[in-house]
ZASEMI-995147 format. One record per residue (C-alpha): residue number from 1; residue in three letters; x, y negated, z negated. Coordinates in Angstrom, 1 decimal. Each point is the difference from the previous one (the first is absolute). Example, Ala and Ser with C-alpha at 12.3 -4.5 7.8 and 13.67 -1.06 7.14 Angstrom:
<atoms>
doba,vexmi,u,v,w
1,ALA,12.3,4.5,-7.8
2,SER,1.4,-3.4,0.7
</atoms>
This chain:
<atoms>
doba,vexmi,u,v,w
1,UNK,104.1,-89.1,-54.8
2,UNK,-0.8,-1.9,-3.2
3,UNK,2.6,-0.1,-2.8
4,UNK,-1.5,-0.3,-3.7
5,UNK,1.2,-3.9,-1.3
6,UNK,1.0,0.5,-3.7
7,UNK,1.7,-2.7,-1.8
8,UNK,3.0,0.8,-1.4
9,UNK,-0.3,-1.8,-3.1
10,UNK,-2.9,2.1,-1.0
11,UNK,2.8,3.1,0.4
12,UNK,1.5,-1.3,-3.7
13,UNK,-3.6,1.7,-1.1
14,UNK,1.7,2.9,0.8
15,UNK,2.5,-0.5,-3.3
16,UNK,-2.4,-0.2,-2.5
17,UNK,-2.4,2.7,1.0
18,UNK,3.1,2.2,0.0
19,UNK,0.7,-0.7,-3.7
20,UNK,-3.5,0.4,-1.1
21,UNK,-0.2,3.1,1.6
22,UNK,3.3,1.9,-0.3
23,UNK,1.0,-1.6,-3.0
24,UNK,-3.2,-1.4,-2.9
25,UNK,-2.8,1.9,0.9
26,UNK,2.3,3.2,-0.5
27,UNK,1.7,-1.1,-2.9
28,UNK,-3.4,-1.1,-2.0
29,UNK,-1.3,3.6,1.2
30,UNK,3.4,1.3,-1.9
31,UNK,-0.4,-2.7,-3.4
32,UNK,-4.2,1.1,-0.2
33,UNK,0.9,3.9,0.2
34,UNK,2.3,-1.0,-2.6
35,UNK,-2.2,-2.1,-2.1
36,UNK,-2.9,2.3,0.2
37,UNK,1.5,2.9,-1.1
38,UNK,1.5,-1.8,-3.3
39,UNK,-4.2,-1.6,0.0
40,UNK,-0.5,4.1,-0.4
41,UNK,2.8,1.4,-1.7
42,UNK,-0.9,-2.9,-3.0
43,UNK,-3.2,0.8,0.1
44,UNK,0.7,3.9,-0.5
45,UNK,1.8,-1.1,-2.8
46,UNK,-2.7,-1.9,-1.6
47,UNK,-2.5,2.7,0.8
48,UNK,2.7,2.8,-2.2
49,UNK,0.5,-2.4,-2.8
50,UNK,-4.0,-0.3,-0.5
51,UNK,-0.2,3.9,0.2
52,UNK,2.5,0.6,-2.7
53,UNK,-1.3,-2.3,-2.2
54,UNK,-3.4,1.7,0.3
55,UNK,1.8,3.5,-1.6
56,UNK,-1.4,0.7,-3.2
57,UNK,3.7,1.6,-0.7
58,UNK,2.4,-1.3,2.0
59,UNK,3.3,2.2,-0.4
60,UNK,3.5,-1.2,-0.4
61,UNK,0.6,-0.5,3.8
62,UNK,-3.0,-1.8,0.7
63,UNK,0.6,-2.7,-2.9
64,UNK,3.5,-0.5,1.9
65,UNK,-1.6,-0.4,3.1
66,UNK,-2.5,-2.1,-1.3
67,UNK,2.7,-2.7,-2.0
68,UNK,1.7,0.1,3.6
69,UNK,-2.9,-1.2,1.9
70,UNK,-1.2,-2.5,-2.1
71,UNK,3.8,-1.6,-0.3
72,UNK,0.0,0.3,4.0
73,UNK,-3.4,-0.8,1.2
74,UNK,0.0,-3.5,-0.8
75,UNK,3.2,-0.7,1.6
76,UNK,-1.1,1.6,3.1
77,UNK,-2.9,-2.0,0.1
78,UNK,1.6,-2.8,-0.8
79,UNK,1.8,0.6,3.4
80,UNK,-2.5,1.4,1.7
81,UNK,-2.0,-3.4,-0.2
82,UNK,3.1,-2.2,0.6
83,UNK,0.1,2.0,3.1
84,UNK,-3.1,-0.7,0.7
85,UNK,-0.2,-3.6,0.1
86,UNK,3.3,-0.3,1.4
87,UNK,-1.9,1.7,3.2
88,UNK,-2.8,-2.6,-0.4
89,UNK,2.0,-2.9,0.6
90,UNK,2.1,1.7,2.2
91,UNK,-3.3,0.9,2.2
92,UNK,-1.3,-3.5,-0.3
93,UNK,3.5,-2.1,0.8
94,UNK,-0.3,2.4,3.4
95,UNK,-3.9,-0.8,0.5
96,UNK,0.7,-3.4,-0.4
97,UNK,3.1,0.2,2.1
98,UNK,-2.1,2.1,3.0
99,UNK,-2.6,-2.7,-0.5
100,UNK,2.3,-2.6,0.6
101,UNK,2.0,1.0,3.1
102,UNK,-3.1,1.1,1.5
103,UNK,-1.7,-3.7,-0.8
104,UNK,2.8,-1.3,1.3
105,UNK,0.2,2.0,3.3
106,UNK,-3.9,-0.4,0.7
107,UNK,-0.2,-3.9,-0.4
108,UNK,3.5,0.0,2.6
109,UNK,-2.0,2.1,2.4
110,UNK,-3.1,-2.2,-0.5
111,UNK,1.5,-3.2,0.4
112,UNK,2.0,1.3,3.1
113,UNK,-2.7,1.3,1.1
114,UNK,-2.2,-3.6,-0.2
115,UNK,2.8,-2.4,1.9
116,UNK,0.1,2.5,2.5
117,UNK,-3.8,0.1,0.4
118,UNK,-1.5,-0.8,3.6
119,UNK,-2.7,-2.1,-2.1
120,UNK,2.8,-2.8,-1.4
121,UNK,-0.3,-2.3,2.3
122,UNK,2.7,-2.4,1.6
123,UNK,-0.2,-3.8,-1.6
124,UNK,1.7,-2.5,1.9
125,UNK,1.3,-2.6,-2.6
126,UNK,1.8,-3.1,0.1
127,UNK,2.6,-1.1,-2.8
128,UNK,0.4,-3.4,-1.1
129,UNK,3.0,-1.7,0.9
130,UNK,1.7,-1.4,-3.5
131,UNK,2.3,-2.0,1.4
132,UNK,-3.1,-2.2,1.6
133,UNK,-1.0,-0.5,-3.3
134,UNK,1.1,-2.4,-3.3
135,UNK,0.0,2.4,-2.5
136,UNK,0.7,3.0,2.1
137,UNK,3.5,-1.7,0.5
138,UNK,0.4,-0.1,-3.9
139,UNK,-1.0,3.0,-1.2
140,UNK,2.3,3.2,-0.6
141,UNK,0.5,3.1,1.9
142,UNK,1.6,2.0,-2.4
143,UNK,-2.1,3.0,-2.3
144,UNK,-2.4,-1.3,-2.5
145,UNK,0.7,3.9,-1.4
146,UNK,3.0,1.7,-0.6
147,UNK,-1.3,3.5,0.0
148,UNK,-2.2,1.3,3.2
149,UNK,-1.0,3.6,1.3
150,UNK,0.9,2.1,3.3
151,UNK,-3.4,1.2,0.2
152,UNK,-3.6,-2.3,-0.5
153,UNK,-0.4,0.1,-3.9
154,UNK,-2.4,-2.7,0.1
155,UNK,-3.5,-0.4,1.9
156,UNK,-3.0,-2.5,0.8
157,UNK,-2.8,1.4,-1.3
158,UNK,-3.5,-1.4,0.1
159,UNK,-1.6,-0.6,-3.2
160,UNK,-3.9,-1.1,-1.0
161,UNK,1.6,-3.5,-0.3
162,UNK,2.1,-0.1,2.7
163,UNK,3.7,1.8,0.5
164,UNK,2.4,0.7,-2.8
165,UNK,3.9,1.7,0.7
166,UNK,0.7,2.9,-2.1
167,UNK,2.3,3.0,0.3
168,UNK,-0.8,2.3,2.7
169,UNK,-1.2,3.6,-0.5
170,UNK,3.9,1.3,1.2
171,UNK,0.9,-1.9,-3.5
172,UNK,-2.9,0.6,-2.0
173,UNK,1.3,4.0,0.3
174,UNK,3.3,-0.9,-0.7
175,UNK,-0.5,-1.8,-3.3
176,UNK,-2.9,2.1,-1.1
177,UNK,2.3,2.9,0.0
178,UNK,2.2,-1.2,-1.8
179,UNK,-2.7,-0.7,-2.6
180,UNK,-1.6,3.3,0.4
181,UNK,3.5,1.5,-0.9
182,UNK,0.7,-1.3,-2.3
183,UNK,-4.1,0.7,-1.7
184,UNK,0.7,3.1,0.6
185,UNK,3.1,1.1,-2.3
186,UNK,-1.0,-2.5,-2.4
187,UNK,-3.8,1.1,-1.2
188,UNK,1.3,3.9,0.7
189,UNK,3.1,-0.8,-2.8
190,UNK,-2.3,-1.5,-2.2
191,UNK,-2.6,3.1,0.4
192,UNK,3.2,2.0,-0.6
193,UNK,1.1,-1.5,-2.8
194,UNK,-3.3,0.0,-1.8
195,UNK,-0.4,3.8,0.8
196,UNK,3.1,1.4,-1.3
197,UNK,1.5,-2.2,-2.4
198,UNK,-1.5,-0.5,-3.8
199,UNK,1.8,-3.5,-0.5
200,UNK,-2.3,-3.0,-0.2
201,UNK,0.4,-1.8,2.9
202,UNK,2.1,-3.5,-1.0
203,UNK,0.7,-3.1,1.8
204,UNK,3.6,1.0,0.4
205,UNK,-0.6,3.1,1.6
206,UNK,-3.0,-1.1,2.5
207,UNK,2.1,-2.3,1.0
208,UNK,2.8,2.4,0.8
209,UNK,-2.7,2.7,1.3
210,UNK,-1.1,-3.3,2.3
211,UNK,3.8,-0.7,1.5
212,UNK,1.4,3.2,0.4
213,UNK,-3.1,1.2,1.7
214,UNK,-1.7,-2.2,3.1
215,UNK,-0.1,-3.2,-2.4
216,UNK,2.4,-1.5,2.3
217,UNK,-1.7,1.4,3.3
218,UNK,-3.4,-1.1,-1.4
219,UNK,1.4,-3.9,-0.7
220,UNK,1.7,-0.4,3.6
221,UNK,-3.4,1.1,1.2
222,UNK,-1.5,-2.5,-1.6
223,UNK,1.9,-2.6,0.4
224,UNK,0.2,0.3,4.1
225,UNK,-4.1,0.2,-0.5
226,UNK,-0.1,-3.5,-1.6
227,UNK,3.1,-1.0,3.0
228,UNK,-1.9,1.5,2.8
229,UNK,-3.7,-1.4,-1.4
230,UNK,-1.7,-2.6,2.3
231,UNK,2.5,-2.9,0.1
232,UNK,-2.7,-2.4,2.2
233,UNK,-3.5,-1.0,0.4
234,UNK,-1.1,-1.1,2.9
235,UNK,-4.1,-1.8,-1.0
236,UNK,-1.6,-0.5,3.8
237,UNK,-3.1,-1.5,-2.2
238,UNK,1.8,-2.4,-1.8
239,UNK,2.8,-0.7,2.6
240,UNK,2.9,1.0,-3.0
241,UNK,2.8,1.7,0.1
242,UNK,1.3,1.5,-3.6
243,UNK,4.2,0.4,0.6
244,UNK,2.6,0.1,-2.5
245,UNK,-2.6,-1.1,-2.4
246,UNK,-0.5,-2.7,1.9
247,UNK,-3.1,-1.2,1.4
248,UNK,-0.1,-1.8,3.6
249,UNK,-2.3,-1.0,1.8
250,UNK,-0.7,0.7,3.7
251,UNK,0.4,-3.7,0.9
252,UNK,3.5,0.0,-2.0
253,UNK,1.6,2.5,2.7
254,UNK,1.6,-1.4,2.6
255,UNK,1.7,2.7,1.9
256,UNK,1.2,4.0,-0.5
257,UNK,3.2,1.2,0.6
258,UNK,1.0,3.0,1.3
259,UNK,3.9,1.5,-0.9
260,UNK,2.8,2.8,0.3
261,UNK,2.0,1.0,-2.4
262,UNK,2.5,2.2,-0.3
263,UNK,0.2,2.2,-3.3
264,UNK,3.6,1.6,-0.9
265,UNK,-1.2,3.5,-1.0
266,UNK,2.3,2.9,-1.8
267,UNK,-0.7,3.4,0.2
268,UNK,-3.3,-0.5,2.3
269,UNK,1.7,-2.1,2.0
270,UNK,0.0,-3.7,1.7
271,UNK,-3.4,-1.3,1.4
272,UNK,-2.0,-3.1,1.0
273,UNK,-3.1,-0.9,-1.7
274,UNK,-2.0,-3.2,0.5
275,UNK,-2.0,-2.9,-1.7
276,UNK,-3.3,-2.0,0.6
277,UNK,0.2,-3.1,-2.3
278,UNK,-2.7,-2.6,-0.2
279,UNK,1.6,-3.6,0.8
280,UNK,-2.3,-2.9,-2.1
281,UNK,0.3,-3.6,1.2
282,UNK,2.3,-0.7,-2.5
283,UNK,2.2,2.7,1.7
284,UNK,-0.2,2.4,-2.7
285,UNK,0.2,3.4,0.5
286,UNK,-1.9,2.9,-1.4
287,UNK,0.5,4.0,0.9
288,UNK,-2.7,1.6,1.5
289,UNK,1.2,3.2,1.5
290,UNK,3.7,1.6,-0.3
291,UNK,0.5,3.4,1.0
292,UNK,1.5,2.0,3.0
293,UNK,-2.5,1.0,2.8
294,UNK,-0.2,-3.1,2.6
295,UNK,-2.9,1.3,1.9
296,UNK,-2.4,0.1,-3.2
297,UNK,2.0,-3.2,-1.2
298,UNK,-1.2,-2.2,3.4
299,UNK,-3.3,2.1,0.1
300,UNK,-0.9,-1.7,-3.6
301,UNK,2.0,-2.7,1.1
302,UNK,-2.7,-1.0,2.7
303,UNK,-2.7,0.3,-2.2
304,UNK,0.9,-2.3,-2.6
305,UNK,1.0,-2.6,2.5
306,UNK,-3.4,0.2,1.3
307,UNK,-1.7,-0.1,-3.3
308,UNK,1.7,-3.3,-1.3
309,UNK,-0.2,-1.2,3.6
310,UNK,4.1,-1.1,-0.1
311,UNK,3.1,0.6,2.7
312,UNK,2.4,2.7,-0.8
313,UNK,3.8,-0.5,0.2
314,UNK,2.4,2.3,0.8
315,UNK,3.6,0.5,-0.2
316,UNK,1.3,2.8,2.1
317,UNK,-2.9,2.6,-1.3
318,UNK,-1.2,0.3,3.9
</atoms>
């Protein structure tokens, strides 16, 4: 007898189907009905006021009626449209939102799904051994970076030139969500504002139109672009390596090293991240890699060494 293998984590799935299903698909289904039938119950009204006014002798009760609507149809639209574009952003915060967890849950699969490949294949690999060396005995073991990652926010990718490290795709959804958010409620308000208000807009009010909406959603966005952007250049023609606006040269690098670190978390937790810093042969160190995953961390680890054709040392890493 064979018993189905299911991993419980993937049983958590399990919480927000339940919600989506028993609790915001029904409750939309309720707000549309809703919504609709005011969409037709306005437009009734605006379909009675253009009748009346087409009587060539309106009597007594239809010049009431008529005063009524026109006081009330305005205001209902008025409504009606705030209404509206409240459901726009609303529909495009969760878009964003279903776009982003399922980003995020697809390029965790994928990456799993690579290190566990039959295709990766075992490298055997020798560390340098620091403590044979002058300026291995000199140089510092503790983190070049104070922040780090549990999971790999940064990659080696190849490039025309050569290799450059830039945010993986796992934080390229992250902080493009937050941009996308925050886009969203901010041109939609502006629309909104332009539709049903008569006030010129000022620079007073745009600005408050631009902080009370997704202004501040839209910033953090992109700042954390510009923060996760390329941060180094790796030029295999020209034998360069652009770092910390610096630029070395492969015969300037004299070693890498490869370090733990241990990252005091809050509500997410403690965890360990690590760092691959360049080591010139003045002993200076430069940050190459810092984030959490150590099996994509020694993967790009091992290439680099072989690029610039130096030892590796390690602290307590393997």
């Amino acid at each position: 007898m064979k018993f189905l293998k299911v991993k419980l984590s993937w049983l958590f799935l399990l919480i927000p189907i339940g919600v989506l299903v028993f609790v915001i698909i029904p409750e939309a289904q309720i707000k549309y009905t809703t919504f609709n039938n005011k969409q037709i119950a306005f437009q009734q009204d605006v379909d009675r006021l253009d009748s009346l006014k087409r009587l060539a002798a309106p009597k007594k009760k239809d010049l009431y009626v008529i005063k009524k609507l026109e006081t009330i149809l305005p205001i209902h639209e008025r409504v009606y449209q705030q209404e509206l574009f409240l459901y726009y952003k609303t529909g495009g915060m969760l878009f964003v939102l279903v776009f982003m967890r399922v980003g995020m849950i697809g390029f965790s699969y994928i990456s799993r799904k690579k290190k566990s490949s039959s295709k990766n294949k075992k490298i055997d690999f020798t560390f340098g051994n620091p403590e044979m060396d002058i300026i291995g005995q000199q140089i510092p073991w503790g983190a070049l970076e104070e922040s780090g990652s549990n999971f790999a926010s940064e990659v080696l990718k190849k490039t025309i030139n050569g290799y450059k490290i830039t945010s993986s795709s796992f934080t390229k959804v992250f902080v493009w969500s937050f941009l996308l958010i925050g886009l969203n409620y901010m041109v939609i308000s502006f629309v909104e504002f332009y539709q049903i208000h008569d006030v010129p807009l000022t620079l007073m009010k745009g600005g408050k139109i631009f902080f009370t909406s997704g202004g501040i959603f839209l910033l953090i966005g992109l700042i954390l672009v510009f923060m996760f952007s390329p941060k180094v250049y790796v030029n295999t023609q020209k034998r360069k390596v652009i770092v910390d606006g610096e630029i070395l040269t492969f015969k300037q690098i004299y070693a890498l090293q490869v370090l733990e670190k241990f990252i005091e978390g809050n509500s997410s937790g403690s965890y360990l991240s690590y760092e691959l810093n360049i080591i010139t042969h003045n002993g200076d160190r430069y940050n190459l890699l810092n984030h959490g995953d150590k099996d994509y961390m020694l993967s790009d680890m091992i290439k680099l060494s072989s690029l610039f054709k130096v030892p590796v040392w390690n602290r307590g890493v393997v």
